[in-house]
N, C-alpha and C positions, 0 to 999 in steps of 0.2 A: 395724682390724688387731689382732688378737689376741696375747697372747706366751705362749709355749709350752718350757718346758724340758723335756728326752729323758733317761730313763734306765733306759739299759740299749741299746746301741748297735750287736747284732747283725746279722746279713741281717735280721729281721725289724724290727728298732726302727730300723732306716734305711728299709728298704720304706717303710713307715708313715709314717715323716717326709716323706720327699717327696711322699705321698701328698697329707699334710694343707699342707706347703707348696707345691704345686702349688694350690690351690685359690685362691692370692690373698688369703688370709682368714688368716691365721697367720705369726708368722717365731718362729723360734728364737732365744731367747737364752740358753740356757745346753745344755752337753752333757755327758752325767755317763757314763762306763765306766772299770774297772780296766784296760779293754784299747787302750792307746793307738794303735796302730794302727786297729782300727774308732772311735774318734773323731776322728782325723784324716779321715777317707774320710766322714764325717758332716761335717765343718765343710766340706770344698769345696762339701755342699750350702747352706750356711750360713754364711760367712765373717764374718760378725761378729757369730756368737756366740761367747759366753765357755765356755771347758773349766773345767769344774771339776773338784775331787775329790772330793766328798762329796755324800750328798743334801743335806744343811744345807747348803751353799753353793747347791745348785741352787735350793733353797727361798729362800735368800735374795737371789734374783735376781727375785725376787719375780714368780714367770710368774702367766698369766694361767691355765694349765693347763699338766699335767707330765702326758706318758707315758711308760706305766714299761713296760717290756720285760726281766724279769727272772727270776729262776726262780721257779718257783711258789709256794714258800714265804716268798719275802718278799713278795710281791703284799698282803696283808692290813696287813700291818702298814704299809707303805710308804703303800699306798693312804690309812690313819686318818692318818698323820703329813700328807699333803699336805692332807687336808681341815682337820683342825685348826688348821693353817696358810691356810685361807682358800681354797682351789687347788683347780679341777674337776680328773677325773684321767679320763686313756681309760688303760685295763690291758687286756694280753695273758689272753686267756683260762690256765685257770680265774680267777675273783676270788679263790676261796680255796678251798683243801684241804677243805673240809667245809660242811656249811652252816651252821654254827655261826659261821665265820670269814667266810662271804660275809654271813651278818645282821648282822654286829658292823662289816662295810664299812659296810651300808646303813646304822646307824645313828649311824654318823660322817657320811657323803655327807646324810643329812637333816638331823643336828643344825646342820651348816655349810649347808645349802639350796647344795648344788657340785652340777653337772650329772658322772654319772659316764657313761663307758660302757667296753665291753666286746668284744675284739676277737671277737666270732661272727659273722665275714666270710662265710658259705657262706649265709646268711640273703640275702646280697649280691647274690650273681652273679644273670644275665640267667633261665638254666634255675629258680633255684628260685622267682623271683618271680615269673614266667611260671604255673608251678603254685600257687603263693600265690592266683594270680588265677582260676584257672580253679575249684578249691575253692570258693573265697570266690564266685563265680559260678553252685554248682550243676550244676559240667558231669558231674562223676564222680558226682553224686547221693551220697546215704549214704556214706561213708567208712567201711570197716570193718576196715581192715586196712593195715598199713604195715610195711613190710621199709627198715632204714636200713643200710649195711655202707661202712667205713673201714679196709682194711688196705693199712698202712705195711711195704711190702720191704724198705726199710732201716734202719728205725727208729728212733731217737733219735742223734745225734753226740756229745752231752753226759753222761758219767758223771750227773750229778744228777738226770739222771730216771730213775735205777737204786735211788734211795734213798729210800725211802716217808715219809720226815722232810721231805726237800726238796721231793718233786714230790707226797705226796699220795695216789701211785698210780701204777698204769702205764700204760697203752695207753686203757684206761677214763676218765681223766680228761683224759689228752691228746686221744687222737681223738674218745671216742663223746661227751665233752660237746656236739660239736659235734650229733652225731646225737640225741640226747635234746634238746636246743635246738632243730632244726628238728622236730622232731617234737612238742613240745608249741607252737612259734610256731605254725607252721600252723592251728593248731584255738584259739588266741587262751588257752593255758595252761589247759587243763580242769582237773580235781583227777586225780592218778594215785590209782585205787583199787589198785591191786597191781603190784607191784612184785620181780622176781628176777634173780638174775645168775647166770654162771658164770666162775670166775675159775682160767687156767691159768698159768703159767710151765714154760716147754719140753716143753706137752704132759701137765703133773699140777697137781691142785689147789694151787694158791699157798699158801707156808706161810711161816711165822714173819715175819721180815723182806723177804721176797721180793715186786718187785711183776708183776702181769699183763703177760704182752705174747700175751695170748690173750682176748678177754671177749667172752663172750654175753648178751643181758637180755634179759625180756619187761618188757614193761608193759602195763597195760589202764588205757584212759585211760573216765573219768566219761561223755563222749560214745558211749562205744560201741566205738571204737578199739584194737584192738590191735598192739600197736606189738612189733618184734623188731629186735633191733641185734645185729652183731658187730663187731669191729675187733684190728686186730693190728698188730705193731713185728713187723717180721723176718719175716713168712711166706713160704712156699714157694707164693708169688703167681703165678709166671710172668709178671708186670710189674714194673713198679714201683711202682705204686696201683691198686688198686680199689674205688670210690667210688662209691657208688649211692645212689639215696632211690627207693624205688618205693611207692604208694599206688592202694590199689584202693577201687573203690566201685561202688555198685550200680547206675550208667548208664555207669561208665569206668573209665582208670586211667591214672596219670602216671609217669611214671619221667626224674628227672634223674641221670647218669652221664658219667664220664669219658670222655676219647676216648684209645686209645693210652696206655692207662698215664699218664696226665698226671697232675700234680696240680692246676693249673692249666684245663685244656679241658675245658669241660664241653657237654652237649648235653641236651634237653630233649623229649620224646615223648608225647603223648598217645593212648589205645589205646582201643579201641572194639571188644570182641571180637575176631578176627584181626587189626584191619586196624592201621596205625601212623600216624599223624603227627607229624613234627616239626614241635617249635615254636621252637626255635634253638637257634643252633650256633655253636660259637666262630669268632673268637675275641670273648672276651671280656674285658675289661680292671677285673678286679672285684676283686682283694684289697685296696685302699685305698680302697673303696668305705663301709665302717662309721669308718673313721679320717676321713676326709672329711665323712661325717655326723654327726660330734659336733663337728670344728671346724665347720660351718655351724651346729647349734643352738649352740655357747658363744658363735659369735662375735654371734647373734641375742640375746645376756642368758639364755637357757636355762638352769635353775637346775635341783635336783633331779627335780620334776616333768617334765624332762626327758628323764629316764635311760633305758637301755635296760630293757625289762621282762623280765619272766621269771627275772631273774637267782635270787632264792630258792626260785624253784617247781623250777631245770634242778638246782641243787647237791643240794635234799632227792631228787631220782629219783634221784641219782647215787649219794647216800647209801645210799638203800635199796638199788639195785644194788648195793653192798659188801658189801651186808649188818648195816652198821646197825642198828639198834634203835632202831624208827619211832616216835615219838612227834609229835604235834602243833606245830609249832616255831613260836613268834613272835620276830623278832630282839630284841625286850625282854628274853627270857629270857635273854641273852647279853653278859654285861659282861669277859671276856679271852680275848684270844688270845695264843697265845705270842709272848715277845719275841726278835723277830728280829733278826740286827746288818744294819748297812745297806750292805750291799755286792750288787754290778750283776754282771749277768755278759751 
């Protein structure tokens, strides 16, 4: 049995808890949020663990692993403090605001040999493994082409992912990291030879301090691949989500999408010139599915060698889609990131 301390105790960082303490393989002993109300509603899942106030107290409940659920900006810094402190960590995607700051994770998470992972739960559900397998099979022959598209109709609840200090970025690092993630897992992380974005706020180029809740990108991936993403906060959706991953190739083509505006139901298709087949349909009970999967490797000794991959190959696309200036990155080259103070939301 493994011990695990929480921070950051939102809908999401409760999700997640029950996920991994459902599993049998984990209990919580410690619970960290400024917001006392969501820690109380986390301890009924958990009664005896201890509230604290602070990470350093959480830390010093000495867990076996700590997920942090917190705004983007402190995600890097949080994440070095718990390895340095001996502690594997699972963190809410992004890892960090640039890939600078996701290299400078990874080279805390190896210096300490901690198992890290990363919530890229869409990797997860039933539809995109189902496609994972059929690729990986041969069925759609050659792969030449992928359409990924994530827009959010309501868009963010939390002012802080309004402020490019805190969250990084807008719509682009929220939604499409997931789509740039499944899109290089799939093909097992080729090298991106090119890389562009288009970045709007309310319909005009993004400017000064403003971040996206509009982004386009291509990519052309080393295999052959070219990949095209959009995703949006607020659009004139006529749902509530629209979610798709479509992927063509020279014998087929797969498409996993939403049912009904959900964010949540997904359904999976493969296509064959006109004709259609589904390959499954919800429901499906899949968002604690990667939370689950790194309490099953910790609780196995799982150490860095461990970790979720891709993590510095998805930040540098992401980068480039900014617009960045593409240089060759090894996380060696990367010794600070800015100092964060230690506060949950």
């Amino acid at each position: 049995m493994i011990t695990l301390g929480f921070l950051g105790l939102g809908w999401i960082g409760r999700n997640r808890m029950e996920a991994m303490l459902a599993t049998g393989e984990a209990k919580a002993v410690g619970l960290c949020d400024p917001d006392f109300g969501s820690v109380r509603q986390a301890q009924e899942l958990a009664p005896d663990a201890q509230i604290v106030g602070s990470f350093d107290e959480l830390l010093a409940c000495e867990p076996d692993g700590v997920v942090i659920a917190t705004p983007s900006a402190l995600h890097a810094e949080q994440c070095i403090r718990a390895f340095d402190a001996g502690t594997a960590v699972f963190c809410q995607k992004p890892l960090g605001r640039t890939a600078a700051e996701v290299g400078t994770v990874l080279d805390a998470a190896e210096r300490s040999d901690r198992l890290i992972g990363v919530d890229l739960s869409y990797r997860h559900t039933a539809a995109m493994q189902t496609i994972h397998e059929k690729i990986r099979a041969g069925e759609l022959g050659q792969v030449f082409a992928a359409g990924l598209t994530f827009h959010n109709a309501y868009g963010p609840q939390s002012g802080w992912f309004w402020d490019p200090k805190l969250s990084g970025g807008g719509c682009l690092i929220d939604l499409g990291v997931h789509l740039v993630d499944l899109a290089l897992w799939l093909f097992d992380f080729p090298e991106v030879v090119d890389a562009r974005g288009t970045l709007l706020r309310d319909g005009h180029p993004r400017a000064g301090d403003e971040v996206e809740n509009y982004a386009i990108g291509e990519l052309t991936l080393a295999n052959g691949v070219h990949v095209s993403i959009a995703c949006s906060w607020n659009l004139n959706a006529g749902t509530g989500a629209a979610i798709e991953a479509t992927f063509y190739g020279t014998e087929g083509g797969a498409q996993m999408r939403n049912e009904n505006g959900s964010f949540f139901d997904f359904s999976a298709d493969l296509f064959h010139g006109r004709n259609r087949q589904r390959l499954t349909s919800p429901p499906d009970d899949w968002g604690g599915r990667a939370a689950a999967e790194w309490v099953s490797k910790l609780a196995a000794g799982e150490r860095f060698a461990g970790r979720t991959t891709g993590l510095l190959e998805t930040a540098l696309a992401l980068d480039r889609l900014y617009g960045s200036d593409y240089q060759p990155f090894t996380r060696s080259q990367t010794s600070m990131i800015c100092s964060l103070p230690s506060v949950t939301k």
